[in-house]
Each structure stands twice: as C-alpha cells, then as structure tokens.
C-alpha positions in Angstrom: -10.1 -2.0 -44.6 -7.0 -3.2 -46.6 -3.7 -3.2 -45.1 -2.3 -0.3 -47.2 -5.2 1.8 -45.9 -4.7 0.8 -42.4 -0.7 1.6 -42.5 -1.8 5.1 -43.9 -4.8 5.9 -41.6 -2.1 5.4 -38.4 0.1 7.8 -39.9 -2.0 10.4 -40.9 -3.8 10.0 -37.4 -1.1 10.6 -35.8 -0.2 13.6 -38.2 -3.5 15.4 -37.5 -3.0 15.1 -33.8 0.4 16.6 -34.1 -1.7 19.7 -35.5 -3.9 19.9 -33.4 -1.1 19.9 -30.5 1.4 22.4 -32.0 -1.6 24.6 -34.0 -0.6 23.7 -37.2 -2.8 22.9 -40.5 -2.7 19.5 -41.8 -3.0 19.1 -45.6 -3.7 14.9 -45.8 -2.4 13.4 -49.4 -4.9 14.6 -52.0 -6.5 17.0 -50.0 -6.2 20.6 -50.9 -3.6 22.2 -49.0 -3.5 25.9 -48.4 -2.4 28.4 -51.1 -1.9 31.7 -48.7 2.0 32.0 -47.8 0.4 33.2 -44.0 -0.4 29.9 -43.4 2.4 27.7 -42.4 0.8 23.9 -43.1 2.6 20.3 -43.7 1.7 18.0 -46.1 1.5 14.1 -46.0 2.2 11.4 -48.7 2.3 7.8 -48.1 4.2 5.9 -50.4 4.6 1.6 -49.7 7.8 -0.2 -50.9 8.2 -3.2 -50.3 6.3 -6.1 -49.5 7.8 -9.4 -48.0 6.1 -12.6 -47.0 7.0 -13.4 -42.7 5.9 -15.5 -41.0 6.1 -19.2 -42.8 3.7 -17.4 -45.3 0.7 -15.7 -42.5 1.9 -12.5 -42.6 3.2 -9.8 -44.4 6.4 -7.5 -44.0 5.6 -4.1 -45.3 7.7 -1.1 -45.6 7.6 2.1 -47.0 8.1 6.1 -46.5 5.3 8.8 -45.2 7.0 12.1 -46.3 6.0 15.2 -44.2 6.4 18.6 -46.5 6.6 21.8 -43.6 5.4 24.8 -45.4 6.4 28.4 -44.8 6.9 31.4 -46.6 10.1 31.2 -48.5 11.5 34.6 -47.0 11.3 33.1 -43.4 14.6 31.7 -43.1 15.7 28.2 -41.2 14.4 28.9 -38.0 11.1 27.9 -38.2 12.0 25.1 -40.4 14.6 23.6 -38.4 11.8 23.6 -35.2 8.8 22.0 -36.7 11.5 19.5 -38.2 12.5 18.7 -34.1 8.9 18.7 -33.2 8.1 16.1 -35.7 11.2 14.3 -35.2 10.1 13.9 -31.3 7.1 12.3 -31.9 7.9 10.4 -35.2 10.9 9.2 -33.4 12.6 5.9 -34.2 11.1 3.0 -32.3 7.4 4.8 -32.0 4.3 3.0 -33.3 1.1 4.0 -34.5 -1.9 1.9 -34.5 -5.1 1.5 -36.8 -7.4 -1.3 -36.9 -4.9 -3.3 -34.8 -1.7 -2.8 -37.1 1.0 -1.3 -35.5 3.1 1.3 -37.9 6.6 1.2 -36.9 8.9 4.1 -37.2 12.6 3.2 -38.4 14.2 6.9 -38.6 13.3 10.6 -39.2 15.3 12.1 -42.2 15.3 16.0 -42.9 16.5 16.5 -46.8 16.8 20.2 -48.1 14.9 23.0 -48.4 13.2 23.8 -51.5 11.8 27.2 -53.0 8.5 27.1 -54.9 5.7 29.0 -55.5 6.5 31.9 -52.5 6.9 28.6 -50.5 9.7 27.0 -48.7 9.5 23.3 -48.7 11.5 21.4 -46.1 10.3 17.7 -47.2 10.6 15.0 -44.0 10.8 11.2 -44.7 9.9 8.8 -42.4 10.9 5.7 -43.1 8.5 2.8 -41.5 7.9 -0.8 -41.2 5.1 -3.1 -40.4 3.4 -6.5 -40.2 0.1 -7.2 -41.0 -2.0 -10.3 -42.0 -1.4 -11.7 -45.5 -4.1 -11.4 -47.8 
C-alpha cells in the first residue's frame, strides 16, 4: 500500500471510530452518503498537497487536508453543529497522530469554516490540516 493510501486509511480509521463512539454515520470519500435529512452523517475527503523530499533524500514530507462535512437538516440551527464540530475538534486535536501501516498522520490544526445550505442540508465543512513522513518511493 502506497503512501497516499496509508495517510488516508489513518484518517478515515480514526473517522469511523469516532462514529462508532458518538453514534454517528460515516459517509468515507466516494461512498454513498445518506440522502434522508433524519440522518445526521459526516463526510470525509482527503486531499494531499504538498510533497517535500527530508531526510538527505530517504524520506518524504507530505502534507495535505482531510475535510470532515457534518450533516444535519438545514432547519436545525447551530447547536448541533457547533457540538459535533467540538467533538471532532477533541479528538482531531493539534499534535494527535494516527497510524496505518506504520505511518504516523500528524494533525497540525482543526479549522471550522461556515455553514452551508444545500439540498434540505446544512453543511458545516471541517478541515484538518495534517503532516507526515513516510518512506520515499
């Protein structure tokens, strides 16, 4: 498994475990996500930036953003939006690190933005900026 992969797998592993602990759904980028406005859900997306040779030329720096969309109805007001953004913020927190295949996924910072209206949906997106090394290919 390629480094991208490996960076991605951490985070969304770490994503689906937050689900599981605060009984939400988990829609994983490019899997169908749920279309009834009943079902609160957040969505995942991966997207790499930049990558660096470290190292003296063995390694690789590698940084990017996972962007978390929460999902709820859009006639629910901030409330619920503004605690499933602490809840993530807690365990996305700056300095945490998430492991797959022995790369270690650092977190740099948790950024709300604003949220949006679309579809019956509220979408409060989440980025989480992140940094890693892994082994140059």
């Amino acid at each position: 498994m390629g480094a991208i992969s490996n960076i991605q797998k951490a985070l969304d592993k770490a994503l689906k475990q937050f689900g599981v602990d605060n009984s939400i759904n988990i829609a994983l980028d490019n899997i169908d996500a749920p279309t009834d406005t009943n079902t609160p859900f957040l969505a995942s997306r991966q997207i790499n930036v930049a990558v660096e040779t470290a190292d003296l030329g063995t390694s690789d720096a590698r940084s990017g953003f996972y962007q978390i969309d929460i999902y709820y109805a859009s006639h629910t007001g901030t409330p619920p939006f503004n605690k499933m953004a602490d809840l993530l913020n807690a365990t996305f927190k700056s300095g945490a690190c998430f492991y797959h295949n022995g790369v270690c996924v650092s977190i740099d910072s948790c950024e709300p933005t604003q949220i949006l209206i679309n579809n019956g949906w509220g979408v409060l997106p989440l980025n989480i900026n992140w940094s890693s090394y892994t082994a140059r290919l």
